[in-house]
mmCIF file as Biopython writes it, N, C-alpha, C and O atoms, coordinates in Angstrom:
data_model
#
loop_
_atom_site.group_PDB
_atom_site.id
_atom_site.type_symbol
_atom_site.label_atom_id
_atom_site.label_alt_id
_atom_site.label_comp_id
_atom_site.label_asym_id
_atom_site.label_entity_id
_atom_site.label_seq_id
_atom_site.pdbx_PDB_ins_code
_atom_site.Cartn_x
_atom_site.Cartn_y
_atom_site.Cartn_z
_atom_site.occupancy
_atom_site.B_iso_or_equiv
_atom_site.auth_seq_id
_atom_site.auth_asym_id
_atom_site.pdbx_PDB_model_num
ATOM 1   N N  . UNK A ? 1  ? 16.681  0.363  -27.555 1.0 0.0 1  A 1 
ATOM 2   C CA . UNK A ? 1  ? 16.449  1.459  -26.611 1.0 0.0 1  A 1 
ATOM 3   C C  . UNK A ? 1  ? 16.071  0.909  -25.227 1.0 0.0 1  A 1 
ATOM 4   O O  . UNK A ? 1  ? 16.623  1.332  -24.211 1.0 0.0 1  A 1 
ATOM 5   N N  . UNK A ? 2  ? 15.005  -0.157 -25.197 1.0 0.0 2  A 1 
ATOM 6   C CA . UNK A ? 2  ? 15.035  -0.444 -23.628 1.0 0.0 2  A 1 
ATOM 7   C C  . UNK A ? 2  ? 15.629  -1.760 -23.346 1.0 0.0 2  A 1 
ATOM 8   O O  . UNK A ? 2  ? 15.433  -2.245 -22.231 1.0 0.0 2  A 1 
ATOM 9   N N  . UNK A ? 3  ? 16.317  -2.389 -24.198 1.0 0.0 3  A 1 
ATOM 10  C CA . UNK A ? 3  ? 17.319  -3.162 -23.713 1.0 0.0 3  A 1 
ATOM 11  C C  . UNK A ? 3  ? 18.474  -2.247 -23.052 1.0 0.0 3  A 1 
ATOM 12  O O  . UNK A ? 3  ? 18.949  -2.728 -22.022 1.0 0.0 3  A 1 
ATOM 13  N N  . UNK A ? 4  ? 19.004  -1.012 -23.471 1.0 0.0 4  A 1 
ATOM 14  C CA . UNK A ? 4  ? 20.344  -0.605 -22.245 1.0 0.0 4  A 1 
ATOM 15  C C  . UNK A ? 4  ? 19.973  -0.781 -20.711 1.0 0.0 4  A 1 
ATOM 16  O O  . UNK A ? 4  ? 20.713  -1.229 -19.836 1.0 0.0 4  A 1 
ATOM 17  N N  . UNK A ? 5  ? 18.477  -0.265 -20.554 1.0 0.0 5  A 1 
ATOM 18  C CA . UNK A ? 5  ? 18.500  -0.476 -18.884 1.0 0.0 5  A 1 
ATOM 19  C C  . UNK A ? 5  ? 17.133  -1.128 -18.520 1.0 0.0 5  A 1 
ATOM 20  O O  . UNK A ? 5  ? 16.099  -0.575 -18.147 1.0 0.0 5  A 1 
ATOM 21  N N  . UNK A ? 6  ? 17.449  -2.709 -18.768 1.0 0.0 6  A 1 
ATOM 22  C CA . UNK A ? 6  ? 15.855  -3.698 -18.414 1.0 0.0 6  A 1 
ATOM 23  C C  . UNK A ? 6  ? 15.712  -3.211 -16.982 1.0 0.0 6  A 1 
ATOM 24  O O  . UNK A ? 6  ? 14.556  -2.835 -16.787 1.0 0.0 6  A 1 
ATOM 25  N N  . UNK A ? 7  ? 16.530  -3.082 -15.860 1.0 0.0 7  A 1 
ATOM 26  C CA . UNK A ? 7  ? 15.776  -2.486 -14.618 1.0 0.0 7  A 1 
ATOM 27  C C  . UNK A ? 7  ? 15.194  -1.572 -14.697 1.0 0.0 7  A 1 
ATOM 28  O O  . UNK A ? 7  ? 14.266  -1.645 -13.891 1.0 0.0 7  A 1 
ATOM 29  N N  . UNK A ? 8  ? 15.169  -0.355 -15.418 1.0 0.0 8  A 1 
ATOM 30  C CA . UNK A ? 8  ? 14.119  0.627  -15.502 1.0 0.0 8  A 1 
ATOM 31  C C  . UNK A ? 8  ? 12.910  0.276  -16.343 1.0 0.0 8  A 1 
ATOM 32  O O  . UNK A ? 8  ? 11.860  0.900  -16.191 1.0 0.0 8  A 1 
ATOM 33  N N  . UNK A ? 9  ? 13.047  -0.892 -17.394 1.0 0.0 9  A 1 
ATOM 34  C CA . UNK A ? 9  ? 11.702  -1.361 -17.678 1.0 0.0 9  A 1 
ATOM 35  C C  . UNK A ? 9  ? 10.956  -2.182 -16.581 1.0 0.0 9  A 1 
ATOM 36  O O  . UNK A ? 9  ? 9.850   -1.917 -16.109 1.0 0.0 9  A 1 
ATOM 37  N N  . UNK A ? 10 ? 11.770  -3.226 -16.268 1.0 0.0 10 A 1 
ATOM 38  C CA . UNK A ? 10 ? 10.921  -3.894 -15.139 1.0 0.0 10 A 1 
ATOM 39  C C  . UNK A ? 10 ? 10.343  -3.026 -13.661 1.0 0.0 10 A 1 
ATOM 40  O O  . UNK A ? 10 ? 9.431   -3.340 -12.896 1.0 0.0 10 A 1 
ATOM 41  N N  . UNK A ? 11 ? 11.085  -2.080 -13.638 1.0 0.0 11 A 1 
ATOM 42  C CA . UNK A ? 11 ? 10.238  -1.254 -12.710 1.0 0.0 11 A 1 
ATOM 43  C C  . UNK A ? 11 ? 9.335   -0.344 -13.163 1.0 0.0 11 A 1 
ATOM 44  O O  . UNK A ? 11 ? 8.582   0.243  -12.385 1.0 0.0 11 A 1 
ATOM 45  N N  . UNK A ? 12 ? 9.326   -0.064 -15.003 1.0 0.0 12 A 1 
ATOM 46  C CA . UNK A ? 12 ? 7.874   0.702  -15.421 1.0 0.0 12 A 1 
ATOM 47  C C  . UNK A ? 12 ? 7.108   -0.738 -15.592 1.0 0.0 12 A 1 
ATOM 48  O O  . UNK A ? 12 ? 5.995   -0.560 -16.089 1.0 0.0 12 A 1 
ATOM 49  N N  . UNK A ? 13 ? 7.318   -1.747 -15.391 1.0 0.0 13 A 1 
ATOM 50  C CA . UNK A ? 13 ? 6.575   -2.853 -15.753 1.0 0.0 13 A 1 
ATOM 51  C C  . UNK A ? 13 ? 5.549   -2.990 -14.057 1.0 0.0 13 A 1 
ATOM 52  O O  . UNK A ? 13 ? 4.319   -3.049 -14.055 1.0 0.0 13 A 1 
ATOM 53  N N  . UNK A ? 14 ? 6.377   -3.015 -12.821 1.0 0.0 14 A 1 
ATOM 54  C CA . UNK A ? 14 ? 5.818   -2.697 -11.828 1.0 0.0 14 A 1 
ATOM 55  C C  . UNK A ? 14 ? 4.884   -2.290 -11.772 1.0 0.0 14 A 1 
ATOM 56  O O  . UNK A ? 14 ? 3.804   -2.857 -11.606 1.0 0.0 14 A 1 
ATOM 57  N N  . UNK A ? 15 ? 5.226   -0.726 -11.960 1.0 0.0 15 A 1 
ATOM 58  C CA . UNK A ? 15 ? 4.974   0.309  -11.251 1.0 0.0 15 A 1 
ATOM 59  C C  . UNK A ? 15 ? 2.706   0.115  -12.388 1.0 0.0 15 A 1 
ATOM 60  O O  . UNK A ? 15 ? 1.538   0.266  -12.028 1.0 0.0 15 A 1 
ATOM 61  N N  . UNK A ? 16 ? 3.374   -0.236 -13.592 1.0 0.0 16 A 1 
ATOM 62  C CA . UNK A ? 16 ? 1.912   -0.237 -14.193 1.0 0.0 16 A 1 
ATOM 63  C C  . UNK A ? 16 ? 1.151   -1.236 -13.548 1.0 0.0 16 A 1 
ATOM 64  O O  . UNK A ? 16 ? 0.242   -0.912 -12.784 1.0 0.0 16 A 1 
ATOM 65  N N  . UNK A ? 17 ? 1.493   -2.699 -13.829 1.0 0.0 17 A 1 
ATOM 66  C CA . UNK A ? 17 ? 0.605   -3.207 -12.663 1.0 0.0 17 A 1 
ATOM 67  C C  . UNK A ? 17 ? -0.162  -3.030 -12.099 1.0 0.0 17 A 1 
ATOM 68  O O  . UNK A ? 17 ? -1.380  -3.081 -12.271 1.0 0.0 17 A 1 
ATOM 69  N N  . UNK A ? 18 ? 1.010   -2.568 -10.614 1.0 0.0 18 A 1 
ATOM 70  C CA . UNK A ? 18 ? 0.558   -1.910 -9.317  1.0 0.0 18 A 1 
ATOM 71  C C  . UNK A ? 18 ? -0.840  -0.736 -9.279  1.0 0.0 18 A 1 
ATOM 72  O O  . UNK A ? 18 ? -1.697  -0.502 -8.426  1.0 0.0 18 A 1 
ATOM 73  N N  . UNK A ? 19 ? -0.530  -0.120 -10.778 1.0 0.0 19 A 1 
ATOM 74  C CA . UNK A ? 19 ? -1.518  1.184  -11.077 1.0 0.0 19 A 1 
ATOM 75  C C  . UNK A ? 19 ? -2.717  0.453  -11.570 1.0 0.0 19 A 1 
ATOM 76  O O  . UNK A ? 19 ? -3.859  0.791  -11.260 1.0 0.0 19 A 1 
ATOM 77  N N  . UNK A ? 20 ? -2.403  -0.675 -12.436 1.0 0.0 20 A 1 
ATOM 78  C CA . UNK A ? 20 ? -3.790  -1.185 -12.705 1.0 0.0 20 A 1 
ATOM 79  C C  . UNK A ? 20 ? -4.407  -2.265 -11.718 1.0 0.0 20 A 1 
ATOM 80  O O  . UNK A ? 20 ? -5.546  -2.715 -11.842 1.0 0.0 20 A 1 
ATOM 81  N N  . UNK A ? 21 ? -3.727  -2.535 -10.964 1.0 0.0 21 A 1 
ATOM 82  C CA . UNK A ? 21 ? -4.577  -3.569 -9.773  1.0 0.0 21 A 1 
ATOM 83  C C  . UNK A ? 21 ? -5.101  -2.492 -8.880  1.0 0.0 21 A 1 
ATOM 84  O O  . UNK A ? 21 ? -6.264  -2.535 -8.479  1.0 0.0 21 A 1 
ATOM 85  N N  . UNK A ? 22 ? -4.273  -1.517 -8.551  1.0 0.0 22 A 1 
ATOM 86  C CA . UNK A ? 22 ? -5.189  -0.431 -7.714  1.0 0.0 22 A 1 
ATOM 87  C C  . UNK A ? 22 ? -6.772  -0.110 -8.172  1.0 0.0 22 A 1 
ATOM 88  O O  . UNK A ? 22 ? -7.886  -0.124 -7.650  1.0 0.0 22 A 1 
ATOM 89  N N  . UNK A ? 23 ? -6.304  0.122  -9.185  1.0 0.0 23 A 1 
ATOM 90  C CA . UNK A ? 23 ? -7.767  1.177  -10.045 1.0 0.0 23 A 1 
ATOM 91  C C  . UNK A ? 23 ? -8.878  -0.257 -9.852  1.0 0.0 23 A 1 
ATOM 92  O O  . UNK A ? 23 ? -9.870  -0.287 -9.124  1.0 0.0 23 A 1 
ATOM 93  N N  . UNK A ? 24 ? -8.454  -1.179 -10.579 1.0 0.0 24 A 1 
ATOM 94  C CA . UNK A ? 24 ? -9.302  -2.610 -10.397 1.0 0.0 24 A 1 
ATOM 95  C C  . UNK A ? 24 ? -9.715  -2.527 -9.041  1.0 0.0 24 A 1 
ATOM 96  O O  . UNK A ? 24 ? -10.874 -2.198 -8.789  1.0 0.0 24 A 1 
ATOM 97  N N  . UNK A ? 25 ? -9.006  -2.755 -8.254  1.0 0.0 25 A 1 
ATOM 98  C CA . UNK A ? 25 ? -9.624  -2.577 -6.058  1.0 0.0 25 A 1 
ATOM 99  C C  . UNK A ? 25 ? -10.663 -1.405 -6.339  1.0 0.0 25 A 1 
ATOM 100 O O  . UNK A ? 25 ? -11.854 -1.524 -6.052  1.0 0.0 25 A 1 
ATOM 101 N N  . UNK A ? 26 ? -10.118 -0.257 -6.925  1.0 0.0 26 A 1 
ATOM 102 C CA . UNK A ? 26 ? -11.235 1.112  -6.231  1.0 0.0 26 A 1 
ATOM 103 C C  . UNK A ? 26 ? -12.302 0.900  -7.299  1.0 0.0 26 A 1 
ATOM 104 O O  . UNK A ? 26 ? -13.092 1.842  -7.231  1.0 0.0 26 A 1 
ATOM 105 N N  . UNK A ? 27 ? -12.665 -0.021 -8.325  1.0 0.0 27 A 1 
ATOM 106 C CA . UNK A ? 27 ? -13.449 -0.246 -9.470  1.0 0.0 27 A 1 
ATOM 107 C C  . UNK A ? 27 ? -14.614 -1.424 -8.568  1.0 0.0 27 A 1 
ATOM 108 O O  . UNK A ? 27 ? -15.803 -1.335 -8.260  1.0 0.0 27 A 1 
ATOM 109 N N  . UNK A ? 28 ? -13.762 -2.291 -8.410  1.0 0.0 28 A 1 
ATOM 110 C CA . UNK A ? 28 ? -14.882 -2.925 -7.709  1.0 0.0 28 A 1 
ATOM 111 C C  . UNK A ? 28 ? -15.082 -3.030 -6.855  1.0 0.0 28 A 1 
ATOM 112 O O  . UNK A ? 28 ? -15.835 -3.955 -6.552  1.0 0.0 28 A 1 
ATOM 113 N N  . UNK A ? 29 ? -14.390 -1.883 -5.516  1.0 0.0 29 A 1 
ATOM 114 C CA . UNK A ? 29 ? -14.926 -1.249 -4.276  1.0 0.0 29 A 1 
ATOM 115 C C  . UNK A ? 29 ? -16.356 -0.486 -4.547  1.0 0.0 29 A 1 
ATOM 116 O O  . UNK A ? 29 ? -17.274 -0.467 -3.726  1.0 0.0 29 A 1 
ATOM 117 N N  . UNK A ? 30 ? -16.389 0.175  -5.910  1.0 0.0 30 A 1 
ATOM 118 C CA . UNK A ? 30 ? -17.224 1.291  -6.200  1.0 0.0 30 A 1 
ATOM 119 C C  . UNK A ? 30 ? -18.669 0.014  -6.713  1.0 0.0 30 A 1 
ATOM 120 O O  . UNK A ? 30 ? -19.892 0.157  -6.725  1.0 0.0 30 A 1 
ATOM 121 N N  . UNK A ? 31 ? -18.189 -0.623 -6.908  1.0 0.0 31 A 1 
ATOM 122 C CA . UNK A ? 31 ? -19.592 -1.772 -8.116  1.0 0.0 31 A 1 
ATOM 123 C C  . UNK A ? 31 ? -20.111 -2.036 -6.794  1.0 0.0 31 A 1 
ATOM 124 O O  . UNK A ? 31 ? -21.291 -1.821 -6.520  1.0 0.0 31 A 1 
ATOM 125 N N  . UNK A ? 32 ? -19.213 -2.529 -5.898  1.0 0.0 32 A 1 
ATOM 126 C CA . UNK A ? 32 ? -19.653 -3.118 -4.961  1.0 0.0 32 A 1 
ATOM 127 C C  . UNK A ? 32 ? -20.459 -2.036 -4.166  1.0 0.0 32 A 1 
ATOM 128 O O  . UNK A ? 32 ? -21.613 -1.831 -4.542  1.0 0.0 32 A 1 
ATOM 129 N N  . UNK A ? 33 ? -20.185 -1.636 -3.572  1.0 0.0 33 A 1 
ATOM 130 C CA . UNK A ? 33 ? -21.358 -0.056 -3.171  1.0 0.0 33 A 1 
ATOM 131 C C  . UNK A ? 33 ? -22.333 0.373  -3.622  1.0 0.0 33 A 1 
ATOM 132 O O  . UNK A ? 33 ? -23.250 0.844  -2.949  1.0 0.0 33 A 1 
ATOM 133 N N  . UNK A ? 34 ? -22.301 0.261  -5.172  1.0 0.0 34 A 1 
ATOM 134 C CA . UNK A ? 34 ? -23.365 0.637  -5.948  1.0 0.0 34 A 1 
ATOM 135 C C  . UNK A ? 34 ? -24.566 -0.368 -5.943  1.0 0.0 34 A 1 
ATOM 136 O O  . UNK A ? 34 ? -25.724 0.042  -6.006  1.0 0.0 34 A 1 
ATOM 137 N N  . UNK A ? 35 ? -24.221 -1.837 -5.857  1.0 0.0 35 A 1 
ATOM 138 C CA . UNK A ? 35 ? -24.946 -3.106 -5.638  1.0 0.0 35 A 1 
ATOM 139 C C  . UNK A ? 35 ? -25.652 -2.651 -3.824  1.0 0.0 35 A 1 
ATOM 140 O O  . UNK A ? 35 ? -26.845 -2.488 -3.569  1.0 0.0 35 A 1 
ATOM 141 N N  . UNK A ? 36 ? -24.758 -2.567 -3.056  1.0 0.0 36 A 1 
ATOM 142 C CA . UNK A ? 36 ? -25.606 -2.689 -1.957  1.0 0.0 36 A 1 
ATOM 143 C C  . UNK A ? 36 ? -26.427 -1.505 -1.745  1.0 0.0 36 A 1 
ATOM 144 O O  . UNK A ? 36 ? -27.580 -1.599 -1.325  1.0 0.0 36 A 1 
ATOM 145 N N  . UNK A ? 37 ? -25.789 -0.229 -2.062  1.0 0.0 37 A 1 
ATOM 146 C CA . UNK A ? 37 ? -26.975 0.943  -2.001  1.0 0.0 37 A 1 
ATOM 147 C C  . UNK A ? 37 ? -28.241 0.714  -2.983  1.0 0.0 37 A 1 
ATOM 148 O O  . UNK A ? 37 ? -29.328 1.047  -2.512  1.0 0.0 37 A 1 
ATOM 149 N N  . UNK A ? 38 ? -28.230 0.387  -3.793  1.0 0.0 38 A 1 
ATOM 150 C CA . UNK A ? 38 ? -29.468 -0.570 -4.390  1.0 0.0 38 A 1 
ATOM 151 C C  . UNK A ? 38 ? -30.316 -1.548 -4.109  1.0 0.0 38 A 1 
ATOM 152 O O  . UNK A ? 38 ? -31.528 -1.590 -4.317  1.0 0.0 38 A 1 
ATOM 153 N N  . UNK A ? 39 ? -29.581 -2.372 -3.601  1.0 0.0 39 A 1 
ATOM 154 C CA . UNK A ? 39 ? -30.498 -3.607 -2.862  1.0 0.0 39 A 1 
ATOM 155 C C  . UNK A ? 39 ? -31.328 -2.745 -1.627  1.0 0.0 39 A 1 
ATOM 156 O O  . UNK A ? 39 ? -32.540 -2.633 -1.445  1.0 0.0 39 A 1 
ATOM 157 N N  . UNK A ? 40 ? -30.229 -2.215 -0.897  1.0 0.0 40 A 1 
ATOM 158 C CA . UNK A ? 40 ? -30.855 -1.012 0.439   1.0 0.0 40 A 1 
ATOM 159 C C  . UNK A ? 40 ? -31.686 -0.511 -0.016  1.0 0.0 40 A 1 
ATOM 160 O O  . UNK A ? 40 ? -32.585 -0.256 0.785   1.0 0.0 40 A 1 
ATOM 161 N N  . UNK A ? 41 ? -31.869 -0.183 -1.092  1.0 0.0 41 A 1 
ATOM 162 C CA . UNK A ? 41 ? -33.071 0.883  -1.312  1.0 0.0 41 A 1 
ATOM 163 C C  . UNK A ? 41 ? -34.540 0.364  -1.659  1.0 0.0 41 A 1 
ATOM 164 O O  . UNK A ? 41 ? -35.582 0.961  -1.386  1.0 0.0 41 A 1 
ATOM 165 N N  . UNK A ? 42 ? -34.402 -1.069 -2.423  1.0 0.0 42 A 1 
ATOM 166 C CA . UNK A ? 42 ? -35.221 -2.107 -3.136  1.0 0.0 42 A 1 
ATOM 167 C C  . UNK A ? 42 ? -36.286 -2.434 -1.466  1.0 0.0 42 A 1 
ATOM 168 O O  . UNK A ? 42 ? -37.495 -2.587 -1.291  1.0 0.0 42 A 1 
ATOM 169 N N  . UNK A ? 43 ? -35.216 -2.425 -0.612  1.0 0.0 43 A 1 
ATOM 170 C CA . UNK A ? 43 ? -36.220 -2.572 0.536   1.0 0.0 43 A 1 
ATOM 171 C C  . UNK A ? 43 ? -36.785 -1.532 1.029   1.0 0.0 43 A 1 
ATOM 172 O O  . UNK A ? 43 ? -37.592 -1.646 1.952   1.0 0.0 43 A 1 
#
């Protein structure tokens, strides 16, 4: 079944990636925020 069209796998292969390196960036954009509004506050 996904041997007839490997370009449409390698572009759901992409496209997931791309979705999980995003979420990873806004994951530890968010840790990271959460660390400094904490330290900010410790003072």
């Amino acid at each position: 079944m996904l041997s007839s069209d490997p370009s449409l796998t390698e572009r759901m292969i992409i496209m997931v990636s791309w979705n999980d390196l995003f979420t990873f960036v806004i994951m530890l954009m968010a840790i990271l925020t959460y660390i400094d509004t904490h330290r900010k506050h410790k003072k």
